[in-house]
KEKE-3310 file (N, C-alpha, C; in steps of 0.2 Angstrom, whole numbers, plus 5000, padded with zeros to 4 digits):
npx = (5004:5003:5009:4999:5001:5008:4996:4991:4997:4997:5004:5011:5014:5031:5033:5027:5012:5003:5000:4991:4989:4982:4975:4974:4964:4963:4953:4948:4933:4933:4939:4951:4968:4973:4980:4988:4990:4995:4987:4979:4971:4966:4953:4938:4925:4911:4904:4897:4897:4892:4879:4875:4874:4865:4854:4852:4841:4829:4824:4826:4815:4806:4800:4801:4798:4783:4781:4782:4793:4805:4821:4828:4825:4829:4843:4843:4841:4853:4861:4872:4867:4864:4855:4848:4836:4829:4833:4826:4815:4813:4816:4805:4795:4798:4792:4779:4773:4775:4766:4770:4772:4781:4784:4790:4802:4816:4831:4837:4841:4847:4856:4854:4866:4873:4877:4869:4856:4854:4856:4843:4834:4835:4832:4816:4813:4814:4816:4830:4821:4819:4820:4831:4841:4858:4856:4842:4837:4840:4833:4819:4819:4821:4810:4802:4802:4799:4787:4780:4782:4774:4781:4783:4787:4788:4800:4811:4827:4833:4843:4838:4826:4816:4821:4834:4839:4835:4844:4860:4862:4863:4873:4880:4882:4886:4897:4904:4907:4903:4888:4890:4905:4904:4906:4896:4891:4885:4879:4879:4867:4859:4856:4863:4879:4892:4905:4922:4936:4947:4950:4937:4928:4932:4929:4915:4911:4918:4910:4898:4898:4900:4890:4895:4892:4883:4865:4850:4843:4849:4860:4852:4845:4857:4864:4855:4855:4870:4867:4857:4865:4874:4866:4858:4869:4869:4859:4865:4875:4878:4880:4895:4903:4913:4908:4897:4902:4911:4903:4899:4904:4909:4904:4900:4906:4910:4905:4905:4904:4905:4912:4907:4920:4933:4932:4932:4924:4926:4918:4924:4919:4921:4933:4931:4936:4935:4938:4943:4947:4953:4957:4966:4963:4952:4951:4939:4940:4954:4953:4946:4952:4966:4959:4956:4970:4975:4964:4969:4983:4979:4979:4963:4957:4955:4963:4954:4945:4956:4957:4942:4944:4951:4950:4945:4956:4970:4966:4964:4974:4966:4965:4955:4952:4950:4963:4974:4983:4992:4993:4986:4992:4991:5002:5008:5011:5004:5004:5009:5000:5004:5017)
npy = (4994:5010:5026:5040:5056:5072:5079:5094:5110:5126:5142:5158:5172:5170:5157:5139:5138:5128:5108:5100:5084:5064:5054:5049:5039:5033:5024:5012:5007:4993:4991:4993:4999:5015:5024:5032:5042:5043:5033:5022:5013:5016:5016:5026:5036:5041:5049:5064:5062:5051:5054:5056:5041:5036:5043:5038:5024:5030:5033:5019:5012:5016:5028:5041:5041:5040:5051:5061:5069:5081:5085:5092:5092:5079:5082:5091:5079:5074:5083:5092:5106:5126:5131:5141:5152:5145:5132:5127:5130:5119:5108:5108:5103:5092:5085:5088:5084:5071:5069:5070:5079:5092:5092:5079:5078:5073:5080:5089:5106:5119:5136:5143:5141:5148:5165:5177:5173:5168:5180:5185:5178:5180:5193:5194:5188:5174:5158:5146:5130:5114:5111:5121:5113:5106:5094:5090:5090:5076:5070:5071:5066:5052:5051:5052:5038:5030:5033:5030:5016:5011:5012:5015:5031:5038:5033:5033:5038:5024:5011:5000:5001:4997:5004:5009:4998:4995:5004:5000:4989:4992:5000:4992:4983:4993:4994:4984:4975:4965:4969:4967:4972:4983:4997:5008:5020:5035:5050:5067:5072:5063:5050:5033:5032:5027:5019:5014:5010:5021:5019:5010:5020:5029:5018:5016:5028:5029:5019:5026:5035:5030:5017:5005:4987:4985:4982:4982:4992:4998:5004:5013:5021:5027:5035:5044:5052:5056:5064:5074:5079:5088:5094:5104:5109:5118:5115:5106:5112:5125:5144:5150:5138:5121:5111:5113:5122:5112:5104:5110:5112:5114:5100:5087:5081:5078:5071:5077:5077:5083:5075:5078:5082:5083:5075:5071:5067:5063:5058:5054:5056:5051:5048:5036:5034:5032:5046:5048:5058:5060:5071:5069:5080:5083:5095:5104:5113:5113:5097:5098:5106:5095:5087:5092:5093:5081:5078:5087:5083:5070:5075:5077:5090:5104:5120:5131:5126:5124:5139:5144:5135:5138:5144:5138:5126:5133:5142:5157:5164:5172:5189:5194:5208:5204:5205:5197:5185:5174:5160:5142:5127:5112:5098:5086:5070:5060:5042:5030:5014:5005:5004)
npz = (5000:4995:5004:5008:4998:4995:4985:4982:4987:4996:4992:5002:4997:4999:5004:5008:5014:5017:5015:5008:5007:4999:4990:4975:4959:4944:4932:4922:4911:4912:4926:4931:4935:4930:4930:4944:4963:4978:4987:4977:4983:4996:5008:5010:5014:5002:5003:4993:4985:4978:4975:4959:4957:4967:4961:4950:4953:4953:4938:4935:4945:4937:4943:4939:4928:4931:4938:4929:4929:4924:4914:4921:4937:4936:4937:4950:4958:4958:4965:4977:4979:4980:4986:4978:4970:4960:4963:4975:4969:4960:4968:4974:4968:4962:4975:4974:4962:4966:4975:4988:5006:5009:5021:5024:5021:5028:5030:5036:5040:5034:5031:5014:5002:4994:4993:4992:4989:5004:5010:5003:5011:5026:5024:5021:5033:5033:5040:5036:5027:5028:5012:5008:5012:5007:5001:4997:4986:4981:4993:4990:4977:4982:4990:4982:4974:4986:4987:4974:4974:4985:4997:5015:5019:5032:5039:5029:5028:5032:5037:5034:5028:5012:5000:5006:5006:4992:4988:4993:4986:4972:4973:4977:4965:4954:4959:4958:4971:4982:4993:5008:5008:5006:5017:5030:5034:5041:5031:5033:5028:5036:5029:5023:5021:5007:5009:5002:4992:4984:4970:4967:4969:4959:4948:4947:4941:4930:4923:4924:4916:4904:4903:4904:4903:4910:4912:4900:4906:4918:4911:4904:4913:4916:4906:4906:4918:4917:4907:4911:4922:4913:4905:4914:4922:4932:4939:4948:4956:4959:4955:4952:4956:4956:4951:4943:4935:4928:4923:4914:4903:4885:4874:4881:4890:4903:4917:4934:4952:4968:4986:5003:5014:5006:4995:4978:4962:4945:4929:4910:4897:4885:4885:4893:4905:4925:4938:4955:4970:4985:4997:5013:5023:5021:5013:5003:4991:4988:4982:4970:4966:4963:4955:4942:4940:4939:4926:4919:4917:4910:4899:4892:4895:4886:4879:4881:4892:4901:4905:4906:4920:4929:4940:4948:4949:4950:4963:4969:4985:4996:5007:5021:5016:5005:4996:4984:4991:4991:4982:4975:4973:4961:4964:4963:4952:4942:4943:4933:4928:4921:4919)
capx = (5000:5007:5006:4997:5006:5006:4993:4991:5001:4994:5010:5010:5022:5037:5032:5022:5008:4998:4998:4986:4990:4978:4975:4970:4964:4959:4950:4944:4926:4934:4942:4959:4968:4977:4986:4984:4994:4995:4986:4972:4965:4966:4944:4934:4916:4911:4899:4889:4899:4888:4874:4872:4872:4861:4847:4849:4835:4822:4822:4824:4813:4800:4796:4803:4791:4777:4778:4784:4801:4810:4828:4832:4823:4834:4848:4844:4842:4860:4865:4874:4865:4867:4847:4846:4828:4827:4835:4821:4806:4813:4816:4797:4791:4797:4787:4773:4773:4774:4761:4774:4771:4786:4786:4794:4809:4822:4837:4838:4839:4853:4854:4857:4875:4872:4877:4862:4847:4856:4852:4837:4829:4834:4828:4809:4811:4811:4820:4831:4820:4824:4822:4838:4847:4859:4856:4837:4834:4840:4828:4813:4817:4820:4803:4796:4804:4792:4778:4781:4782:4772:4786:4784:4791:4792:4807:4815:4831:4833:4847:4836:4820:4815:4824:4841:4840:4838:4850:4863:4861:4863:4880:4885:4881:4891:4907:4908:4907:4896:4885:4894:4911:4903:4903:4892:4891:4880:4881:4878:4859:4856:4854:4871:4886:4896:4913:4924:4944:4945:4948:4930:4925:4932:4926:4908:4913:4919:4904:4892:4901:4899:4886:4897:4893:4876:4859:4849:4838:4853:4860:4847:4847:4865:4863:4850:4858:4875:4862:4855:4872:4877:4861:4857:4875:4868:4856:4870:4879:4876:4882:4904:4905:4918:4904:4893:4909:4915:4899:4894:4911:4906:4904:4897:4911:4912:4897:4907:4901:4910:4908:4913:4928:4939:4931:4930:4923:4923:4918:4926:4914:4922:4938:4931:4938:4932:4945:4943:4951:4952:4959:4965:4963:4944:4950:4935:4945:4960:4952:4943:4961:4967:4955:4959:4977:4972:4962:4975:4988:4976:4977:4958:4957:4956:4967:4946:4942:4957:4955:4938:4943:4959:4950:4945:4964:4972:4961:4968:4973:4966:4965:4948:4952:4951:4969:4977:4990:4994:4989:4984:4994:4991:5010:5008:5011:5001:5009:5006:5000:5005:5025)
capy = (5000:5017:5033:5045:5059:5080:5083:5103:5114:5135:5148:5163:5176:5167:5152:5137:5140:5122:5105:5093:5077:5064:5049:5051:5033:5034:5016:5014:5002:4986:4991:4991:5006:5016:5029:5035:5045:5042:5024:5020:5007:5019:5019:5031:5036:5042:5056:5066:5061:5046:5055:5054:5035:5037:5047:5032:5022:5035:5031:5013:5010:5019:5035:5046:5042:5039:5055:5065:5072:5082:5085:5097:5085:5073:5084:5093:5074:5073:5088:5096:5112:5130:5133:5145:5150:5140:5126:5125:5128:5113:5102:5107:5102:5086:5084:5092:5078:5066:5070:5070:5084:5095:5090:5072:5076:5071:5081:5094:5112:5124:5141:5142:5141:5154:5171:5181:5169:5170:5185:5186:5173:5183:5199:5190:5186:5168:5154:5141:5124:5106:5113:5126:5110:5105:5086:5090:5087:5066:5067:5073:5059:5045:5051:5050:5031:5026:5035:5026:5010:5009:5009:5021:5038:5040:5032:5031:5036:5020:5006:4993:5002:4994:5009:5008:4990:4994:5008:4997:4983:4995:5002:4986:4982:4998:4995:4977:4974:4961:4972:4967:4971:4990:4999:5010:5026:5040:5057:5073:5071:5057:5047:5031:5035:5022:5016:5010:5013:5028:5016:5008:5025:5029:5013:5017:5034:5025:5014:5028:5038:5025:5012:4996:4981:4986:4981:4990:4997:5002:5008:5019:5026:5031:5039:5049:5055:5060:5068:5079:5087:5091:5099:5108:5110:5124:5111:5100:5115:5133:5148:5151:5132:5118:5106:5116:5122:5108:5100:5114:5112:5110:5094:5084:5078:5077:5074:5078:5078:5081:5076:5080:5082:5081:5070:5072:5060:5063:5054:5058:5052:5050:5042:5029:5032:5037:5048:5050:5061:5059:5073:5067:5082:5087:5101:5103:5117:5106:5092:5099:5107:5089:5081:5097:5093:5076:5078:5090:5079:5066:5078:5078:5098:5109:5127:5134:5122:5126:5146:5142:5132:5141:5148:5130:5123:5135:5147:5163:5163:5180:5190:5199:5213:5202:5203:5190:5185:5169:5155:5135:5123:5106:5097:5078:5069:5054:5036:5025:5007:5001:5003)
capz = (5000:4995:5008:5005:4995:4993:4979:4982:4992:4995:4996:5002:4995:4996:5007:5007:5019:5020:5012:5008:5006:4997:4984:4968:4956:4936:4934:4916:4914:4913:4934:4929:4937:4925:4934:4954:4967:4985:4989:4976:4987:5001:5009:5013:5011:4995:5004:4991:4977:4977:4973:4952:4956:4970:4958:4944:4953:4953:4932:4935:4947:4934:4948:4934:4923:4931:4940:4923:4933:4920:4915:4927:4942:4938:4938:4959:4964:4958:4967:4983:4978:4984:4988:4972:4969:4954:4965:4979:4967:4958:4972:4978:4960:4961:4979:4971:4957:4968:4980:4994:5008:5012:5031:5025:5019:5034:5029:5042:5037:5035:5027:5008:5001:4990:4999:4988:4993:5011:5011:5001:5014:5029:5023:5020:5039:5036:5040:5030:5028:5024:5008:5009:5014:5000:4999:4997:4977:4984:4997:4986:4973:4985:4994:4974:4972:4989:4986:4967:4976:4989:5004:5019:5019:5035:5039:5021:5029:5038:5033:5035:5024:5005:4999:5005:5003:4984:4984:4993:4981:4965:4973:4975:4958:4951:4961:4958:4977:4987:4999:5017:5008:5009:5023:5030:5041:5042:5031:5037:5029:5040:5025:5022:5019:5008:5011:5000:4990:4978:4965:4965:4968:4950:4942:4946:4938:4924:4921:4924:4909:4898:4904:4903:4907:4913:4910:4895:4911:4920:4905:4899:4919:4917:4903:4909:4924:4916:4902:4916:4924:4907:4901:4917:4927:4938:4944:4953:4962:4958:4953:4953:4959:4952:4949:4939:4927:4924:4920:4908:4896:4877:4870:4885:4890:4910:4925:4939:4959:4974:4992:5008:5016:5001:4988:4973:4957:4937:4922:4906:4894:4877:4886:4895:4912:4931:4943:4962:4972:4991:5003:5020:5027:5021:5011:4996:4985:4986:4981:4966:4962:4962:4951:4937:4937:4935:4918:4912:4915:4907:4891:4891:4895:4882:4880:4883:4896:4906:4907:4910:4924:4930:4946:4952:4946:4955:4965:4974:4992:4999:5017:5024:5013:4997:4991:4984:4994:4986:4979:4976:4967:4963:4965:4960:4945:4942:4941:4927:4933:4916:4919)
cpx = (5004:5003:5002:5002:5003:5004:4993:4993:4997:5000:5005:5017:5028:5037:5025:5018:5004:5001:4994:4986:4982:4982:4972:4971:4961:4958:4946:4938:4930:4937:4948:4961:4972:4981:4983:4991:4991:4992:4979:4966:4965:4955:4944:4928:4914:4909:4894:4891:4896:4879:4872:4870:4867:4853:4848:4844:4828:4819:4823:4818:4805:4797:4796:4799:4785:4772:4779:4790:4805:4818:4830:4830:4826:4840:4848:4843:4851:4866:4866:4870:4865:4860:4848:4838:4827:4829:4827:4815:4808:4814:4806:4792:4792:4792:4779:4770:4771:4770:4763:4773:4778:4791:4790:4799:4814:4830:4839:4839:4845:4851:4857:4866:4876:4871:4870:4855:4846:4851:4844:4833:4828:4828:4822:4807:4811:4817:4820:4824:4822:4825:4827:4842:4849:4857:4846:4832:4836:4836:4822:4813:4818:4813:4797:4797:4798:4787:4776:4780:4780:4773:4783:4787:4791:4801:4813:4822:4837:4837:4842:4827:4822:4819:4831:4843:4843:4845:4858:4866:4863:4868:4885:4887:4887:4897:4909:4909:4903:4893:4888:4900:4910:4905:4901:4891:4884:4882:4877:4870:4855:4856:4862:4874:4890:4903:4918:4931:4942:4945:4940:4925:4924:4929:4919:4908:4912:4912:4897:4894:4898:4894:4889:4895:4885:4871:4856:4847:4843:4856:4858:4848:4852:4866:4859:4851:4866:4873:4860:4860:4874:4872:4859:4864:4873:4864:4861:4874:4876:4881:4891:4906:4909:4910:4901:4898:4912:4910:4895:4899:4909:4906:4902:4901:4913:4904:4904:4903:4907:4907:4912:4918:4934:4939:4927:4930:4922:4923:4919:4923:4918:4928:4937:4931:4935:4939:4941:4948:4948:4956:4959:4964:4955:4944:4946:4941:4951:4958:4949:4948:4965:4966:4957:4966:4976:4970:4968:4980:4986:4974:4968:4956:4958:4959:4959:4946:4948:4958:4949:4937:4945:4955:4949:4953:4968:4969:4967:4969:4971:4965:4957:4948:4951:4958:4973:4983:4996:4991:4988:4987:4996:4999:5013:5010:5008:5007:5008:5007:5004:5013:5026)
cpy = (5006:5023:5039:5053:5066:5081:5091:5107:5124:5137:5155:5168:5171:5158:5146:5134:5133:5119:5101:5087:5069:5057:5051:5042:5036:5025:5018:5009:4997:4986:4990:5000:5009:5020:5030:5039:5043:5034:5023:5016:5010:5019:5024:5031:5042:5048:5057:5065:5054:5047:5055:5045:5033:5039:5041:5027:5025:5034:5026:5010:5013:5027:5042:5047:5042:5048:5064:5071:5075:5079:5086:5097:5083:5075:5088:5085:5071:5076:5090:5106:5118:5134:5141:5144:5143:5131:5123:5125:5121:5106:5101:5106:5094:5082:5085:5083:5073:5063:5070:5077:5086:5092:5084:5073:5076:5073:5086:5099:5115:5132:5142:5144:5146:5161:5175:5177:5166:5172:5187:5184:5177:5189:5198:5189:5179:5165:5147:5134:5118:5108:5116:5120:5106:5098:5088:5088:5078:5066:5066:5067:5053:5046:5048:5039:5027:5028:5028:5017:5006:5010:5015:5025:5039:5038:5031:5032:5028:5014:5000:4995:4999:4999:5009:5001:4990:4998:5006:4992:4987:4999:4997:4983:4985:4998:4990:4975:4970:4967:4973:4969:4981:4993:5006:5014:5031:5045:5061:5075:5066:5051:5042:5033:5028:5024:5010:5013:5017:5024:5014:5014:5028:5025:5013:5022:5033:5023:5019:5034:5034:5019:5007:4992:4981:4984:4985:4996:5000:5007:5015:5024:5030:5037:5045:5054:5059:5065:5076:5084:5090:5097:5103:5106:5115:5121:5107:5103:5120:5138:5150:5145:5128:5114:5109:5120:5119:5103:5104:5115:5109:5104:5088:5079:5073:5076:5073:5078:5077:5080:5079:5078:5079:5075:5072:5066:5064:5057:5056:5053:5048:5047:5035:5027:5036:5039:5049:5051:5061:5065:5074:5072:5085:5093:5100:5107:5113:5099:5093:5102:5101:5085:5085:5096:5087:5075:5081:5085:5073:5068:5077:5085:5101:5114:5130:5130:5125:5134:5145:5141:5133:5144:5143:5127:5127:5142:5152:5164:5171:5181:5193:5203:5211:5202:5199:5192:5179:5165:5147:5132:5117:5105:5090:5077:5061:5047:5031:5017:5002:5000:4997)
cpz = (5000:5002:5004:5004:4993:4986:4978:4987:4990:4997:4999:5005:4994:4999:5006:5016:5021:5014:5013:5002:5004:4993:4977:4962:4949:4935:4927:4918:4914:4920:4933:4929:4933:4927:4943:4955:4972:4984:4985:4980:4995:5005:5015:5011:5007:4995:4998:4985:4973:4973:4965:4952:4959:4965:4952:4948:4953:4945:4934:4937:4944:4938:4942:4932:4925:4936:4935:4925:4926:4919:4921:4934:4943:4940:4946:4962:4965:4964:4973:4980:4982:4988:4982:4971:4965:4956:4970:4976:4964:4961:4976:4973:4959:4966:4977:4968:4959:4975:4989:4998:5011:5017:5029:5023:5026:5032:5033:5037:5039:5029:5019:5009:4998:4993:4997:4990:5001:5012:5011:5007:5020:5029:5022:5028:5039:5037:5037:5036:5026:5016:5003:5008:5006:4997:4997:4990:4979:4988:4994:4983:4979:4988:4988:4974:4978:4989:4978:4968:4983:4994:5007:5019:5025:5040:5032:5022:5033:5033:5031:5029:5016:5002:4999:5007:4994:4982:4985:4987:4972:4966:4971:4967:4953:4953:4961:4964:4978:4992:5008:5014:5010:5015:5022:5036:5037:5041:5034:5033:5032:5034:5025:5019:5016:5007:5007:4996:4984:4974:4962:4964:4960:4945:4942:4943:4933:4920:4920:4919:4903:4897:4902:4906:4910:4910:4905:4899:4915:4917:4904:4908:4919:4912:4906:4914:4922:4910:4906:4919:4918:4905:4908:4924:4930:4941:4952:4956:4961:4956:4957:4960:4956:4947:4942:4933:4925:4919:4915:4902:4893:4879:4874:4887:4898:4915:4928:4946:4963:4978:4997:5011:5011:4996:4982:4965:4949:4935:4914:4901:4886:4878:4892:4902:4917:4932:4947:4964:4982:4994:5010:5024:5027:5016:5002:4992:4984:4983:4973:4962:4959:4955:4943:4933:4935:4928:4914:4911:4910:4898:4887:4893:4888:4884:4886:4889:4902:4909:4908:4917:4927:4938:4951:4953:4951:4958:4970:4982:4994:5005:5015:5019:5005:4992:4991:4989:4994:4985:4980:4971:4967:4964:4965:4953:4945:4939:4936:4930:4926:4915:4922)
residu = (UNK:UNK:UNK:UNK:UNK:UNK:UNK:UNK:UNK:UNK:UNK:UNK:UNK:UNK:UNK:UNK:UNK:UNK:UNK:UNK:UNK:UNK:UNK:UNK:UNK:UNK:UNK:UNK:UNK:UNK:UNK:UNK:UNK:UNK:UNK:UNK:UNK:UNK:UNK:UNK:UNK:UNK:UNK:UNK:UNK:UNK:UNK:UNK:UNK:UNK:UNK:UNK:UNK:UNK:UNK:UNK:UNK:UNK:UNK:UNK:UNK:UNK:UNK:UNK:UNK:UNK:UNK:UNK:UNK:UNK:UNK:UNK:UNK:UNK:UNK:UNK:UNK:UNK:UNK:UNK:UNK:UNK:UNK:UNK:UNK:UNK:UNK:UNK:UNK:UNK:UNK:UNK:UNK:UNK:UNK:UNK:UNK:UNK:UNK:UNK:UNK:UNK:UNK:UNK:UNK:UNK:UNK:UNK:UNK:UNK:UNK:UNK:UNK:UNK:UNK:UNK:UNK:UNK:UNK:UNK:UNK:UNK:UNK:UNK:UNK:UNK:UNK:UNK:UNK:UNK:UNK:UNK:UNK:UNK:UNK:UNK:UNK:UNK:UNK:UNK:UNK:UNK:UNK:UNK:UNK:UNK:UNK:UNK:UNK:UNK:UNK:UNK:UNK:UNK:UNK:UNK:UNK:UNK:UNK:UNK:UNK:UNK:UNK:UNK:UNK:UNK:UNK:UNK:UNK:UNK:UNK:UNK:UNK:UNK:UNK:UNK:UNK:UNK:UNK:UNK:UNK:UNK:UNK:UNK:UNK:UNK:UNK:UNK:UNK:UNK:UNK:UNK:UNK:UNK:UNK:UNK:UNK:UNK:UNK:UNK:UNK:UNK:UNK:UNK:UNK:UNK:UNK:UNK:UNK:UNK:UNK:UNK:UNK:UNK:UNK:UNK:UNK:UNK:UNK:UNK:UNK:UNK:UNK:UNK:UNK:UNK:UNK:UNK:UNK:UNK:UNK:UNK:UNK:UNK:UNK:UNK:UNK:UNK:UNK:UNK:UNK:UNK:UNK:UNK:UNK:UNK:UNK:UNK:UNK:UNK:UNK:UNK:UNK:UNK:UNK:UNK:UNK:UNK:UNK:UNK:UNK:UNK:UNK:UNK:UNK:UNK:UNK:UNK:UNK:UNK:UNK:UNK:UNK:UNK:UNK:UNK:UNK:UNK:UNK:UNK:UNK:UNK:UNK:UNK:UNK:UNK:UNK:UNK:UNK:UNK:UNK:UNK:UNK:UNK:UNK:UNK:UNK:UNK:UNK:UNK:UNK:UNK:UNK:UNK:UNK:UNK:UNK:UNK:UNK:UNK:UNK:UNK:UNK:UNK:UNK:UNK:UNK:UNK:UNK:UNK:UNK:UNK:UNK:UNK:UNK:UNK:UNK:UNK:UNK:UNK:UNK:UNK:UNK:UNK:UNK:UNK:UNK:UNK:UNK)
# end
């Protein structure tokens, strides 16, 4: 097993002010890893980077359609979102849809991510609801999938509910694991958390790029769900976020999601392969910096794509006052498994 090894370092002026140390796996669809840094097989839990696979039984299991769930539906079930208008009426449009009353979503409440609808919210006098909270377009469709199928809603976060039976079982499936090989904690929605090496993390990445190896019904899910981040990427984060810019580059190239503490997943669709990014320390922007140098070094970036992206890649270090006072720079080089 490799240690984990310095992906992005932050200077400041002439010194280097922090490192964050990290794993990084590229896993094409056949599971065969093609490059990494730090310990591919390093686990940890996948967080919210799980959620595009997460939102593929909501078209499986038919909820999709029988409650007429658009694109851009499918795309807030995918999402960490920032509570943007357009995010919250869309997550209370699939409720709506699906005859589910607000009150059951079980995701706790926080106040938007997005400093503007902050505000907005305060200024109104009201206060953030489960709504606000960014996991909330996955509760809404998992709510759609048991109303859809009969199951109770009111515990639907619950390991042991018909639900996270199914959504177990259709991890296991994408990561090539047995179900016990999983593990299993609890994210910061109440909802499981799963647990398993960056690698597998990347080859469900992979798979869900390209729908290998999968079912036609899985298939068509997959498709569907990297369809949605690409045609509506401000549904899956919001405005001057990594997510949301990477999944709006021409040519439909990328779904991206990150999760907490320092994970982050692409699928580069036209080359076949997943990448995940793990930072041991939690640090999101470093992780999302990561995954950038990543692709570039993967000669998948375009000149556009990396000016585009160049704020994400290497973002500014600034003080209280706004000035820059240095910067972020990934500082790896990936290893080739194939020497």
């Amino acid at each position: 097993m490799s240690e984990a090894t310095t992906l992005v370092k932050a200077t400041r002026d002439e010194l280097t002010d922090r490192r964050h140390r990290g794993h990084v796996a590229v896993v094409n669809v056949d599971g065969e890893i093609l490059y990494s840094a730090g310990d591919p097989h390093h686990r940890t839990y996948m967080r919210s980077s799980a959620k595009p696979l997460q939102a593929m039984p909501v078209i499986e299991t038919g909820a999709a359609s029988a409650f007429g769930l658009e694109v851009r539906e499918v795309a807030v079930a995918c999402a960490s979102h920032s509570a943007q208008p357009e995010h919250v009426e869309t997550v209370r449009s699939i409720l709506t849809k699906a005859g589910v009353d607000e009150v059951k979503l079980r995701c706790g409440s926080h106040p938007p991510v997005h400093e503007a609808s902050r505000v907005d919210l305060y200024r109104r006098g009201d206060n953030p609801s489960s709504v606000h909270s960014n996991c909330s377009g996955k509760h809404a469709s998992m709510l759609a999938v048991c109303q859809h199928m009969g199951w109770p809603t009111d515990d639907y976060r619950a390991s042991g509910h018909p639900l996270q039976q199914l959504l177990l079982s259709h991890i296991a499936e994408m990561s090539g694991l047995a179900p016990e090989d999983i593990s299993i904690g609890i994210d910061g929605c109440g909802l499981p958390a799963y647990g398993m090496s960056v690698a597998e993390m990347a080859y469900m990445f992979a798979r869900l790029g390209r729908a290998s190896g999968l079912s036609d019904r899985k298939a068509a899910s997959a498709r569907r769900v990297v369809q949605a981040m690409q045609t509506h990427p401000l549904m899956v984060a919001g405005e001057g976020r990594i997510c949301t810019a990477l999944n709006a580059r021409p040519g439909a190239r990328f779904a991206a999601k990150g999760g907490a503490l320092g994970v982050y997943c692409v699928c580069a669709v036209d080359e076949g392969f997943g990448l995940a990014v793990k930072i041991e320390d939690g640090n999101g922007q470093a992780a999302g910096a990561a995954a950038l140098e990543a692709l570039s070094q993967l000669d998948v970036l375009t000149q556009k794509d990396e000016e585009a992206l160049d704020e994400f890649w290497h973002p500014p270090v600034t003080n209280v006052l706004q000035d820059v006072v240095g910067q972020v720079h990934p500082t790896y080089h990936l290893r080739s498994s194939r020497i």
